[in-house]
C-alpha positions, 0 to 999 in steps of 0.5 A, a space after each residue: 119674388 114668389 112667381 105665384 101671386 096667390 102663395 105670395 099673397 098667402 104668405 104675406 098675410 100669414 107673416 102679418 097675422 103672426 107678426 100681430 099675434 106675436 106683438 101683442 101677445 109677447 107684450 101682454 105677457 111681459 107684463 102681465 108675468 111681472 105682475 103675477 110674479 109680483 102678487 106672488 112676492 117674486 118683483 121684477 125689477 122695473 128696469 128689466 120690464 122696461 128692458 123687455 119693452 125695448 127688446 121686443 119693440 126692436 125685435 118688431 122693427 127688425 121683423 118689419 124690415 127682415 121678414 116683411 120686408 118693409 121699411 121705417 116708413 110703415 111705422 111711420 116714422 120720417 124726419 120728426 118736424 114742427 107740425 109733429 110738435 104741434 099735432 102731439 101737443 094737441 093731442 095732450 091738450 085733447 088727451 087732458 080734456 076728454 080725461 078732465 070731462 070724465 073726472 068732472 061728469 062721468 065719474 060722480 055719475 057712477 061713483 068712481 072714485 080717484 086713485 087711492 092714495 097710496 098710488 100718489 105716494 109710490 109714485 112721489 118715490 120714484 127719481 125722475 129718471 125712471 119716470 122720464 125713462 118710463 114715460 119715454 119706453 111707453 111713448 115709444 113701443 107702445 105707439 110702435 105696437 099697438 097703434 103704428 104696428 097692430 093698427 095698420 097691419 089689422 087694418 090691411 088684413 080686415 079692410 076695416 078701420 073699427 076692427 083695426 082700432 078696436 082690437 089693439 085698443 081692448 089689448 091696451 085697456 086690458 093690460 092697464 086694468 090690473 095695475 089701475 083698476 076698473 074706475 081708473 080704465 076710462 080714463 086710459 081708454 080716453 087716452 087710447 081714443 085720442 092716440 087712435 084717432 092722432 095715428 088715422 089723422 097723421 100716420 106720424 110715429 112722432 105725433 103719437 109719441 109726443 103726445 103719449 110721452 108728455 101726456 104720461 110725464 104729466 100725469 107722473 108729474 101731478 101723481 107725485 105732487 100729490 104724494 109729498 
């Protein structure tokens, strides 16, 4: 142990600071490389960017427990139970509810419009392992990111719990804009609003992963069903 309290202290936010930027930014990077590479006829495949995902999700936990010096614990993630079961399913039933205000009020007052077709059947194409496979690497490492990781450490370096939420939450939309659009971003942000306020309530990995899983296998769900 450091016998200056204040290089000790020192170090511990500088750790932080570069464990936020290095999380957040390597996980945009990932994704938003993908789609540039795509725009230009070079394509990634899926699984490879599904791969990164878990890659650097472990990387994090292995930076938390080596370099921070933390435990499983700051990620929240204990023994899953009921009441996990039964916070994530509402959080899917809130997530839906706050989507279904949207389409039905919000929307027609802005003019925005549904998905385009086209989404519905590239979607349809897809065997449901990939979808479930999907569905669970966005469950798992973007909660363990930008909600159980980016959150929390925001929120020790800040104090403050809008800046906390705020800043992973704008990283979060922005990667979702290119591959949906701007009409089809309120409806993310809804569900990014609802994940937020599961992790303040809970602080249970399982909760948030409950319902970002069920809520995205939902929606895959509905997408290929109106494609066929």
């Amino acid at each position: 142990m450091d016998s200056n309290p204040k290089l000790a202290t020192e170090s511990a936010v500088a750790i932080q600071i570069t464990g936020v930027t290095l999380s957040l930014g390597t996980y945009a990077a990932i994704h938003l490389a993908a789609l540039g590479l795509a725009i230009h006829g070079f394509t990634i495949p899926d699984l490879v960017v599904l791969a990164m995902s878990w890659v650097l999700a472990l990387s994090l936990i292995i930076w938390v427990l080596r370099v921070e010096r933390g435990d499983l614990a700051s990620f929240g993630m204990g023994r899953p139970t009921v009441a996990s079961l039964g916070w994530g399913l509402l959080g899917v039933v809130a997530t839906f509810a706050a989507m279904a205000i949207y389409y039905r009020v919000i929307a027609p007052m802005f003019g925005a419009v549904s998905p385009a077709p086209a989404t519905f059947n590239s979607v349809a194409q897809m065997p449901l392992s990939k979808i479930v496979m999907a569905c669970a690497t966005a469950g798992f490492c973007e909660e363990l990111i930008f909600r159980f990781y980016a959150i929390s450490r925001l929120h020790r370096l800040t104090g403050n719990i809008w800046i906390a939420s705020i800043v992973p939450m704008i990283v979060f939309v922005g990667l979702h804009l290119p591959g949906f659009g701007l009409a089809q971003v309120l409806p993310v942000t809804c569900g990014a609003v609802v994940l937020t306020i599961l992790y303040w309530q809970r602080h249970d990995f399982w909760s948030n992963f409950i319902t970002h899983f069920v809520t995205d296998f939902v929606a895959f769900g509905a997408a290929a069903a109106l494609g066929h």
